[in-house]
N, C-alpha and C positions, 0 to 999 in steps of 0.2 A: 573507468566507470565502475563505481559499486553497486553491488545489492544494496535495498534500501533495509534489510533486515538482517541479513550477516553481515554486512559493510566488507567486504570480502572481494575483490575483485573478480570481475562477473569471469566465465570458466575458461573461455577462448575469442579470439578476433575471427570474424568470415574471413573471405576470403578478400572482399574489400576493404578490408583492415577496421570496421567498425565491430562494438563489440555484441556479442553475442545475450541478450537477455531475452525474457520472457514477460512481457507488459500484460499484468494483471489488475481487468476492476476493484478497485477498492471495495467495494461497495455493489449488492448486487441492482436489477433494476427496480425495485421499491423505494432507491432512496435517488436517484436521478431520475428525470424523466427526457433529459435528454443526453447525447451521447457527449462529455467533454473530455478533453485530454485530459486534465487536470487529477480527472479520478483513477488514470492507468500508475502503477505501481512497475517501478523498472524492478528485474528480481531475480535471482540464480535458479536456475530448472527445479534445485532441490526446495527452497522457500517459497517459489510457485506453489511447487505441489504441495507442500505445509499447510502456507495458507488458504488454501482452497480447499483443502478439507477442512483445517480446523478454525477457520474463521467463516470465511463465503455459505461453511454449509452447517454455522452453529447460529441462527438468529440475533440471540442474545451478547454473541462476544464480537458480532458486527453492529447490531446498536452498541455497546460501550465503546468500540472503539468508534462510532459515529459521533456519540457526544462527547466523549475526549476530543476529537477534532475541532469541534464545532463550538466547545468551551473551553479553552486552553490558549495560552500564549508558547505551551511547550513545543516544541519539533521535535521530539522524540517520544513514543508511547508505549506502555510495556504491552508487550502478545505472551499470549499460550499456546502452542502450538504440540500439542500435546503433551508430553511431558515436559519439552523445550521451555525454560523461560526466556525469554527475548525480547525485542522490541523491537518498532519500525521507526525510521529516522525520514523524517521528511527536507530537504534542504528550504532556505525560505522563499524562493519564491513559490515553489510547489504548492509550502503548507499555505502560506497564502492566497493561491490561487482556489483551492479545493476549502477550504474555509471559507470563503467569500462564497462560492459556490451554496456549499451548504446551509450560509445562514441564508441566503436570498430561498432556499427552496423551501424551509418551512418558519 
C-alpha cells in the first residue's frame, strides 16, 4: 500500500500484518454534508500532517484542488505543500467515486 502523495510505501505493517496509514478528509465539512468513504485520503503520518496544514487549513488551495477533481478526467493533481511541490494520485475507482460525489453535491 502507497501514500496517495509520496507514493512511497506507507512506513510499517501492525501487528496484524495490515498496513499502517493515516486516512485523512480530503475535504473539510463545507464541501460534504455527509460522511463518505470516498473523501478519506490513505497517507504516510508525514503527508498527513503536510496536508492538513497546508491544504485542509488553506481555503483556497482546498477549493482548487476541489475543482480540479470535480473538472478533470486526470488522477493525478499537483499540491503545495509548502515549500514541497507534489501531487496527489488518486487510483480510479476512488477518483471516480469522490467525483461522482462531488458533482451530485453541487
Amino acid at each position: 500500500m502507497a501514500c496517495q502523495i509520496c507514493e512511497h510505501e506507507m512506513p510499517f505493517k501492525k501487528r496484524n500484518g495490515e498496513y499502517y496509514f493515516e486516512a485523512v478528509e480530503a475535504f473539510s465539512n463545507g464541501y460534504f454534508s455527509k460522511e463518505h468513504v470516498a473523501q478519506y485520503l490513505a497517507l504516510c503520518p508525514l503527508c498527513a500532517a503536510m496536508y492538513k496544514e497546508f491544504i485542509k487549513h488553506d481555503a483556497s488551495a482546498m477549493r482548487e484542488l476541489h475543482d480540479s477533481l470535480k473538472n478533470s478526467d486526470e488522477h493525478t493533481f499537483p499540491l503545495q505543500l509548502g515549500e514541497v511541490e507534489t501531487s496527489i494520485r488518486f487510483v480510479e475507482t476512488h477518483f471516480r467515486d469522490i467525483e461522482t460525489i462531488l458533482k451530485q453535491l453541487t
